[in-house]
MITORNU-445563 format. One record per atom (N, C-alpha, C, O): residue number from 1; atom name; x, y, z. Coordinates in nm, 4 decimals, decimal comma. Example, Ala and Ser with C-alpha at 12.3 -4.5 7.8 and 13.67 -1.06 7.14 Angstrom:
! MITORNU-445563
NODE;1;N;1,3190;-0,5690;0,7800
NODE;1;CA;1,2300;-0,4500;0,7800
NODE;1;C;1,3200;-0,3300;0,7800
NODE;1;O;1,4236;-0,3319;0,8465
NODE;2;N;1,2850;-0,2250;0,7080
NODE;2;CA;1,3670;-0,1060;0,7140
NODE;2;C;1,2900;0,0030;0,7870
NODE;2;O;1,3409;0,1138;0,8039
! end
This chain:
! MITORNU-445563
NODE;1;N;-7,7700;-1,9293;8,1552
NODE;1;CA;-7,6858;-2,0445;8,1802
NODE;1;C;-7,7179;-2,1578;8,0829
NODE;1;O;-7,6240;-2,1985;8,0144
NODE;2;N;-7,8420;-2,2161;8,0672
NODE;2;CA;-7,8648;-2,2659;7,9681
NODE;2;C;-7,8318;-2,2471;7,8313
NODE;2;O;-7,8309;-2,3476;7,7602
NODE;3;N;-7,8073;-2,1483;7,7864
NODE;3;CA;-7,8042;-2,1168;7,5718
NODE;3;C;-7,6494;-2,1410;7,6150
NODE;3;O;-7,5869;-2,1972;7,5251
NODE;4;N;-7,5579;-2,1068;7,7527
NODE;4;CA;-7,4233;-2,1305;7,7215
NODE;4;C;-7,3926;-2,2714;7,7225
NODE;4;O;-7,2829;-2,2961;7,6722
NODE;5;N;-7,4465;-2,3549;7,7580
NODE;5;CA;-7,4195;-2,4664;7,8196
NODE;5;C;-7,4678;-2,5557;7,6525
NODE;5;O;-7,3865;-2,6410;7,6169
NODE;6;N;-7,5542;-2,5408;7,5883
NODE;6;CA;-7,6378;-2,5056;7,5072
NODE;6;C;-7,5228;-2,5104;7,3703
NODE;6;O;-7,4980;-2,5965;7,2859
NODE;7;N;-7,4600;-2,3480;7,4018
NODE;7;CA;-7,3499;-2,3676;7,2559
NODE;7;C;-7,2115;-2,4064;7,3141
NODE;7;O;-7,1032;-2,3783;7,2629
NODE;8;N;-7,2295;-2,4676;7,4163
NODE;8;CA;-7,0757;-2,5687;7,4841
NODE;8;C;-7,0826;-2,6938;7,3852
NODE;8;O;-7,0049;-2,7476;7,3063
NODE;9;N;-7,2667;-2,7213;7,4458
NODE;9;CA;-7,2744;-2,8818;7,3646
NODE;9;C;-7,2666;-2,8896;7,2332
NODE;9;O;-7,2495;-2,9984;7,1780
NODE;10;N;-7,2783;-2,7725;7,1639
NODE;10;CA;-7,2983;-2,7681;6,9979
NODE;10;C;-7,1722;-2,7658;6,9376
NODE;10;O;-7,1405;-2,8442;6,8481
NODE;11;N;-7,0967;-2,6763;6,9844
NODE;11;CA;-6,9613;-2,6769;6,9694
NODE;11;C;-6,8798;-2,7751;6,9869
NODE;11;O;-6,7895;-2,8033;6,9081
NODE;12;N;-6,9120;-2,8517;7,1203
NODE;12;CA;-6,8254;-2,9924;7,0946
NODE;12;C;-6,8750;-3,1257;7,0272
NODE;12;O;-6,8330;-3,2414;7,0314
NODE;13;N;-6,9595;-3,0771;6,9763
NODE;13;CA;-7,0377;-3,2110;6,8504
NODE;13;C;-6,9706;-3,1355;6,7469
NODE;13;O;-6,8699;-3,1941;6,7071
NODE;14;N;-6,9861;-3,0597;6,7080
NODE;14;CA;-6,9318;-2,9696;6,6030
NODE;14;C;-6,7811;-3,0025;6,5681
NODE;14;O;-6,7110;-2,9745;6,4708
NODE;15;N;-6,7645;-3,0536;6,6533
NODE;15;CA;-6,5622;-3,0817;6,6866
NODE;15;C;-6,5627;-3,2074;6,6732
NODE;15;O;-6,4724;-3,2414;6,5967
NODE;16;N;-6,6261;-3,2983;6,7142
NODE;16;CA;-6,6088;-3,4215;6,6891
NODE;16;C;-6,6352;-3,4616;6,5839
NODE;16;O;-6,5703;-3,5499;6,5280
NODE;17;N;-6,7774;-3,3816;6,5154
NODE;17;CA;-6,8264;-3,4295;6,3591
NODE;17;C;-6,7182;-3,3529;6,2593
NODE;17;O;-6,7111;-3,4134;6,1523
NODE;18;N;-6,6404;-3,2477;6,2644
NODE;18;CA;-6,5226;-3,2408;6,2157
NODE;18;C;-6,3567;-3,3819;6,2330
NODE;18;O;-6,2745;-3,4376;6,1602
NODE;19;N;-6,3901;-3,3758;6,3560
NODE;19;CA;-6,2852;-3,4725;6,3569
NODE;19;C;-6,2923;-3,5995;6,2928
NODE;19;O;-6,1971;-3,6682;6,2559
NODE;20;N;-6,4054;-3,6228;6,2837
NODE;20;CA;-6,4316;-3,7663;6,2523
NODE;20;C;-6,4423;-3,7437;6,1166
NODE;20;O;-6,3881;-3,8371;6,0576
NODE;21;N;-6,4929;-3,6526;6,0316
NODE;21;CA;-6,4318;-3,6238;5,8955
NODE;21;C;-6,3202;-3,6505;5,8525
NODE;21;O;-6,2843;-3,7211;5,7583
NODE;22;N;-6,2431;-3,5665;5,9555
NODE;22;CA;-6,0989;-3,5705;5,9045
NODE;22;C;-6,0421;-3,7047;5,9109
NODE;22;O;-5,9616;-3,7594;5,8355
NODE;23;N;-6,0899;-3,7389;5,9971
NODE;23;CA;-6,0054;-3,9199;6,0258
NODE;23;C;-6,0662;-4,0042;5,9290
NODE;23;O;-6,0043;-4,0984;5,8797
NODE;24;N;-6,1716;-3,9793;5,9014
NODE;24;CA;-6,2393;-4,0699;5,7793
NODE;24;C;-6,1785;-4,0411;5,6208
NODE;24;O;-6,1848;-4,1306;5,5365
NODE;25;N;-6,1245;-3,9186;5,5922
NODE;25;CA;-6,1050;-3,8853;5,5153
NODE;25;C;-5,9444;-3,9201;5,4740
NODE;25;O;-5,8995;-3,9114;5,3597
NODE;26;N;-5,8589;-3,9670;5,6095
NODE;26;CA;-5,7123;-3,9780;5,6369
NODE;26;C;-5,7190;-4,1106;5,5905
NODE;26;O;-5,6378;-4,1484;5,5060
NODE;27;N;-5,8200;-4,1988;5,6424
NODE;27;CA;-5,8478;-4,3396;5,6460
NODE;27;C;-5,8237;-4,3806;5,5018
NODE;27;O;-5,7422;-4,4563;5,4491
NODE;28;N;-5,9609;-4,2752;5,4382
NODE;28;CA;-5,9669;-4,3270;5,2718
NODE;28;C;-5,8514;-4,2954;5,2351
NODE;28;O;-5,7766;-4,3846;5,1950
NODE;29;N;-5,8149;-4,1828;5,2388
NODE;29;CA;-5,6621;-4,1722;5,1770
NODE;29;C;-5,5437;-4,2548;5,1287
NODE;29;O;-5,4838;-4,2513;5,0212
NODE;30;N;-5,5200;-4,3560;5,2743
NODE;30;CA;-5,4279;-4,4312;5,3100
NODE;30;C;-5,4849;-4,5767;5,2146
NODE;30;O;-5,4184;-4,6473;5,1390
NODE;31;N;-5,6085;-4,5857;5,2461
NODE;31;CA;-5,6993;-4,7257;5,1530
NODE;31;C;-5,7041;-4,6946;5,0293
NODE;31;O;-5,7375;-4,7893;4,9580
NODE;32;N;-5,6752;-4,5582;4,9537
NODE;32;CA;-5,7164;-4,5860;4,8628
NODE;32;C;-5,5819;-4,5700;4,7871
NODE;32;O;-5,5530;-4,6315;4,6845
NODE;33;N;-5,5008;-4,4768;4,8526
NODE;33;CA;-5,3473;-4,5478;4,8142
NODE;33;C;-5,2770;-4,6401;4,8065
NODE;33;O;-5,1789;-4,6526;4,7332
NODE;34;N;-5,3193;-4,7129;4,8800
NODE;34;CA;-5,2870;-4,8839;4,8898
NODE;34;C;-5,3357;-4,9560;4,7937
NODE;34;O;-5,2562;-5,0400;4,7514
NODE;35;N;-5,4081;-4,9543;4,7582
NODE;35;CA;-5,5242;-5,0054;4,6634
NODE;35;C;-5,4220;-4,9446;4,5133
NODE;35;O;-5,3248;-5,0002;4,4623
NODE;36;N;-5,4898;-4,8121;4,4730
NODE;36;CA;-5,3357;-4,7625;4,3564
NODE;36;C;-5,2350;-4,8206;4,3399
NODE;36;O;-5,2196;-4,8594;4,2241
NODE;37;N;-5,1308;-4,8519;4,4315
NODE;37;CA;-5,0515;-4,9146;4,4782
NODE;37;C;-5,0419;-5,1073;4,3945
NODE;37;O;-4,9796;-5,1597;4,3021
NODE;38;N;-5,1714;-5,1624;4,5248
NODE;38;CA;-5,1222;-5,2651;4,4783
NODE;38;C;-5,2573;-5,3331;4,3310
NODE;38;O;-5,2552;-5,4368;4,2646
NODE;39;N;-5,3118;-5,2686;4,3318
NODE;39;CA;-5,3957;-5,3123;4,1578
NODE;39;C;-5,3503;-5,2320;4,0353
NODE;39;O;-5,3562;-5,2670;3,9174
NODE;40;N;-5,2954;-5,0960;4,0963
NODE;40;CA;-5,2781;-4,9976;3,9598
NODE;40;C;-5,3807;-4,9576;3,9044
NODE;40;O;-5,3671;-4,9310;3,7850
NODE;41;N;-5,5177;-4,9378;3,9647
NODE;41;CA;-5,6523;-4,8728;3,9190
NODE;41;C;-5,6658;-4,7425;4,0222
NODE;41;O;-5,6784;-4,7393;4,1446
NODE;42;N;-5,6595;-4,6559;3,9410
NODE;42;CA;-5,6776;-4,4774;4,0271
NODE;42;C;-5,7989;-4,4629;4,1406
NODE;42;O;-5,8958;-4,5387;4,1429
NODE;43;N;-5,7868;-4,4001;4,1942
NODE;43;CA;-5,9353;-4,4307;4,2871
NODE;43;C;-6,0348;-4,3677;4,2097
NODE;43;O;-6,0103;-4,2974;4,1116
NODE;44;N;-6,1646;-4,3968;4,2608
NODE;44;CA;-6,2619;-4,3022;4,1709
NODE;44;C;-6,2917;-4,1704;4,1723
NODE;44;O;-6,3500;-4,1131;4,0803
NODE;45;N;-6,2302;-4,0868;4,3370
NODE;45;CA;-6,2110;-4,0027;4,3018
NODE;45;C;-6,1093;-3,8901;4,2032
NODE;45;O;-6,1500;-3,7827;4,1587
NODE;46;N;-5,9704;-3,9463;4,1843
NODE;46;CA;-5,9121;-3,9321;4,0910
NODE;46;C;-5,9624;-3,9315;3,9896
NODE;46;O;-5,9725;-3,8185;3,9419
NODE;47;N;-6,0209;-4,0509;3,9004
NODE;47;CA;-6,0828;-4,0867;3,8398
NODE;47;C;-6,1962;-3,9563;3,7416
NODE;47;O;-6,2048;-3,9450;3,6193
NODE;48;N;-6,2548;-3,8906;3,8287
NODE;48;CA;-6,4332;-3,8047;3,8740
NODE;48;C;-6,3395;-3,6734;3,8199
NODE;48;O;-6,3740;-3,5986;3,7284
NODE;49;N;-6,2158;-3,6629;3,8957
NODE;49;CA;-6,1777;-3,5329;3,8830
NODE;49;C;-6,0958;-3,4712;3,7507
NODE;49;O;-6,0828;-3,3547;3,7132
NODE;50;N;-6,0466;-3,5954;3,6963
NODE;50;CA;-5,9630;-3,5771;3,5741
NODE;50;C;-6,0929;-3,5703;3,4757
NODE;50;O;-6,0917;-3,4899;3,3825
NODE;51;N;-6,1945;-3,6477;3,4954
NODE;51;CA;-6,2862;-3,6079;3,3740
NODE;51;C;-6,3791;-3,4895;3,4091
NODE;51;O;-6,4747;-3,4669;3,3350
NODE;52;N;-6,3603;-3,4255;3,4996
NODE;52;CA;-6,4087;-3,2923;3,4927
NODE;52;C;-6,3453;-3,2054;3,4957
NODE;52;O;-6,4083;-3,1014;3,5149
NODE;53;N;-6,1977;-3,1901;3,4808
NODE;53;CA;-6,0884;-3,1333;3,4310
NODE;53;C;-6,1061;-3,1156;3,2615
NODE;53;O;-6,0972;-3,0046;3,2090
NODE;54;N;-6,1246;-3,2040;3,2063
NODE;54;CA;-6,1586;-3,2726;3,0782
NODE;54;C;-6,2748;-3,1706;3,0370
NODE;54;O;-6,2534;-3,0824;2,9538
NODE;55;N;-6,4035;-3,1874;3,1016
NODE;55;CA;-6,4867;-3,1529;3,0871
NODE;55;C;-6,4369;-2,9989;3,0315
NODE;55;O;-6,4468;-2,9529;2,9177
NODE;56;N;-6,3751;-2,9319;3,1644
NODE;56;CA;-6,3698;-2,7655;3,1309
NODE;56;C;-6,3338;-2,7329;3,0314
NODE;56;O;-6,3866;-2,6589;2,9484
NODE;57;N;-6,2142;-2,8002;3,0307
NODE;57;CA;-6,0811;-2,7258;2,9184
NODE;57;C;-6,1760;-2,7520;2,7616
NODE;57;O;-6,1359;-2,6948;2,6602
NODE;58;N;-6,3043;-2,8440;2,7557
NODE;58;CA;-6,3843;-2,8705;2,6005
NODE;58;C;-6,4492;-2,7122;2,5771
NODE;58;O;-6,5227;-2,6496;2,6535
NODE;59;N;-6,3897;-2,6678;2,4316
NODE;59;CA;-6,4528;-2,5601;2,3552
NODE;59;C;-6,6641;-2,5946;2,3118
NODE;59;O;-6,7041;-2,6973;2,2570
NODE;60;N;-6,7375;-2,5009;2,3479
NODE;60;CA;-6,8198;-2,5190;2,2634
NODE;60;C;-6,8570;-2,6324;2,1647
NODE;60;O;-6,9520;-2,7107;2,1610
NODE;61;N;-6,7329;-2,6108;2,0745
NODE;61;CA;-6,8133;-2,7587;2,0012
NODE;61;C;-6,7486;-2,8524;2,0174
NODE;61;O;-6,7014;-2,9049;1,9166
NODE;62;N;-6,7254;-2,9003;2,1252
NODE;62;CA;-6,7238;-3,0327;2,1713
NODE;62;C;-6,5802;-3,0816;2,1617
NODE;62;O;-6,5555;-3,1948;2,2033
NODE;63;N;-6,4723;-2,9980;2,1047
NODE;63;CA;-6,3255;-3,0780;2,1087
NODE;63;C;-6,2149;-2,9884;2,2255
NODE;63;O;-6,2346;-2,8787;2,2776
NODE;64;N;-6,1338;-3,0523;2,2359
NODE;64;CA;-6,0608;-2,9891;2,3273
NODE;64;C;-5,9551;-2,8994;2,2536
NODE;64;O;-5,9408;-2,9162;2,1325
NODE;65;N;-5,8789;-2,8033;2,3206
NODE;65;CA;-5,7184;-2,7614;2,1966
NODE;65;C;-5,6477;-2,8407;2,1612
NODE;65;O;-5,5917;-2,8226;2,0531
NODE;66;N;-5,6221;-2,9567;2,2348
NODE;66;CA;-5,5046;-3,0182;2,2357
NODE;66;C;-5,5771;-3,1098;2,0518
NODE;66;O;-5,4991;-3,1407;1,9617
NODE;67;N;-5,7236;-3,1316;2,0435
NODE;67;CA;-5,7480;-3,2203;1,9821
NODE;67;C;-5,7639;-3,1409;1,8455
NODE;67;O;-5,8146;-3,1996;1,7499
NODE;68;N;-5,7275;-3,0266;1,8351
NODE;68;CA;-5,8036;-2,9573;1,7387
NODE;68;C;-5,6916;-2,9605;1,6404
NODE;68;O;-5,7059;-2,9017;1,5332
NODE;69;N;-5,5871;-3,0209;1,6662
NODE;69;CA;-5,4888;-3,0096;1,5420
NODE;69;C;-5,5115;-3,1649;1,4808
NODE;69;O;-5,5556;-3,2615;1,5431
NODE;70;N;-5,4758;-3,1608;1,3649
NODE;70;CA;-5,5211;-3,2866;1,2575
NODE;70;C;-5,3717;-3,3895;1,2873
NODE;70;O;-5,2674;-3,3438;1,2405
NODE;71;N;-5,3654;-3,4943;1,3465
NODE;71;CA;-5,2264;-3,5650;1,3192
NODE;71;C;-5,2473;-3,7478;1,2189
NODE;71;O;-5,3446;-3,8179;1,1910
NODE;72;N;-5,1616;-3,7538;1,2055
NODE;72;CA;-5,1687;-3,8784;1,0903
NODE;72;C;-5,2175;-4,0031;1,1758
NODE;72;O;-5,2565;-4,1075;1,1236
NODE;73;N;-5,2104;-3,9779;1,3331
NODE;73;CA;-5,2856;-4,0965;1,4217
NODE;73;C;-5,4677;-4,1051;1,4272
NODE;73;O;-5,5395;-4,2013;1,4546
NODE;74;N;-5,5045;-3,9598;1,3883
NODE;74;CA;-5,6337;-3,9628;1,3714
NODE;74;C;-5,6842;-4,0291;1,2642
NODE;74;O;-5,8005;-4,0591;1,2914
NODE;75;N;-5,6515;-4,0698;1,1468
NODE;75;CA;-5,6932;-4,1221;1,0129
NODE;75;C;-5,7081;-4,3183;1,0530
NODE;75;O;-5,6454;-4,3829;1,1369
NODE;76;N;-5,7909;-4,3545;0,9768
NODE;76;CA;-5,8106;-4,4506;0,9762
NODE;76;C;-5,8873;-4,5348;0,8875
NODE;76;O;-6,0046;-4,5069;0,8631
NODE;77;N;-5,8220;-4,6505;0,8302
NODE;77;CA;-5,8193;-4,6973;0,7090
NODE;77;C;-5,9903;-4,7891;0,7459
NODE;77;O;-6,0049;-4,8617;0,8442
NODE;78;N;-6,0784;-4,7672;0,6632
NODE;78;CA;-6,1899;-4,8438;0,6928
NODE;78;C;-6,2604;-4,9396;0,5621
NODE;78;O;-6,3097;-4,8787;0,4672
NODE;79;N;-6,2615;-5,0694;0,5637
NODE;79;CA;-6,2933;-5,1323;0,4762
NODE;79;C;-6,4807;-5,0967;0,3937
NODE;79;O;-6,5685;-5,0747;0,4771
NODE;80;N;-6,5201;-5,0945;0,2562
NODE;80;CA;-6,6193;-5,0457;0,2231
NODE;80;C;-6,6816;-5,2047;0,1558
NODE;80;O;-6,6285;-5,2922;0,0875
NODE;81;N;-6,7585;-5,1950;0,1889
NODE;81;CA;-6,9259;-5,3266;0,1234
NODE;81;C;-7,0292;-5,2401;0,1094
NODE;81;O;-7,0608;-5,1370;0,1686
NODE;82;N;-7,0742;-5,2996;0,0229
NODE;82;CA;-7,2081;-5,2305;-0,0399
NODE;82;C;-7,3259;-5,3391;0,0243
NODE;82;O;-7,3290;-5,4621;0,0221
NODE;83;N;-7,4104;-5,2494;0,0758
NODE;83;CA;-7,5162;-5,3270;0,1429
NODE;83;C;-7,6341;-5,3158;0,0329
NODE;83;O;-7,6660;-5,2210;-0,0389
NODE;84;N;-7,6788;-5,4244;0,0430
NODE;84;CA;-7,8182;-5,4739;-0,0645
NODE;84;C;-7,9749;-5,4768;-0,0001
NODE;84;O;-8,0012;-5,5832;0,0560
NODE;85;N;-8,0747;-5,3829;-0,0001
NODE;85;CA;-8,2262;-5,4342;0,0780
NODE;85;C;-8,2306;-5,5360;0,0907
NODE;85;O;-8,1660;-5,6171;0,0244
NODE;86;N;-8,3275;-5,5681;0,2016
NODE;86;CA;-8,3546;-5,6900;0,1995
NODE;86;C;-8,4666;-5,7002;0,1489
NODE;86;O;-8,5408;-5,6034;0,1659
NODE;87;N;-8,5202;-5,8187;0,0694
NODE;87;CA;-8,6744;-5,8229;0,0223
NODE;87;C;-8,7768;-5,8199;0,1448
NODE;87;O;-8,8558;-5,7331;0,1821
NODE;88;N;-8,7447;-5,9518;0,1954
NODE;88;CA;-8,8408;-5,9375;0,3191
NODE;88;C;-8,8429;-5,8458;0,3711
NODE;88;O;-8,9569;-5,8195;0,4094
NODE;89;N;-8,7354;-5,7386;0,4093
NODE;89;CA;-8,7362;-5,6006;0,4846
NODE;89;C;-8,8754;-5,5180;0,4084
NODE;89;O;-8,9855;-5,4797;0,4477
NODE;90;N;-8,7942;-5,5160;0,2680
NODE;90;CA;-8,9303;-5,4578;0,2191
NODE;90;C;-9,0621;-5,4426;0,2067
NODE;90;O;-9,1367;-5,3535;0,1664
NODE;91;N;-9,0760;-5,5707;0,2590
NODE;91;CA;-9,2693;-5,6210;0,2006
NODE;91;C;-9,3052;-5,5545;0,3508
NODE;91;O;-9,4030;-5,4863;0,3814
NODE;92;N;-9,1863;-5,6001;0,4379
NODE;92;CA;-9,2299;-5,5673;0,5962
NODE;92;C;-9,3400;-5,4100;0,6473
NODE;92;O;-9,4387;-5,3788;0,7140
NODE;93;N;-9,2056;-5,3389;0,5349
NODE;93;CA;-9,2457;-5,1847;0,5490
NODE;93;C;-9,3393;-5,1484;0,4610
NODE;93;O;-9,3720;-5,0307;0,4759
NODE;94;N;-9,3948;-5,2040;0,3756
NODE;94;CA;-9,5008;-5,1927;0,2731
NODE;94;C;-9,6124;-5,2473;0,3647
NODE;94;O;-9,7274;-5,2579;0,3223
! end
């Protein structure tokens, strides 16, 4: 009589700590849609999941397919100066 009584009580904690998941989980849902909604910032789980989406689809060395083709937006014009020692740098390292 006891072990039944036993997995009565386990079972209905078991049900409630499910339920209360679920309602917690309905809760965030609704908060964090609202939130999307009215700031326009993704939640963080969104957020977590697109960059480990990201993560998979990366080849070995580090680029994705989509990135592996060359387009004229990748180039970029970069200004060049010639840098001069510094003396004091020098004596520093001497």
């Amino acid at each position: 009589m006891g072990q039944v009584l036993f997995k009565l009580l386990l079972g209905i904690f078991g049900l409630f700590l499910m339920l209360g998941m679920v309602l917690f989980l309905l809760v965030y849902a609704v908060w964090a849609s609202l939130k999307w909604l009215l700031t326009g910032q993704k939640p963080q789980v969104a957020v977590v999941w697109q960059r480990y989406r990201e993560m998979r689809t990366q080849t070995a060395w580090g680029s994705t397919a989509s990135r592996s083709t060359t387009s004229s937006d990748d180039i970029v014009d970069v200004e060049v100066r010639e840098v001069h020692p510094d003396p004091l740098q020098d004596k520093l390292l001497k």
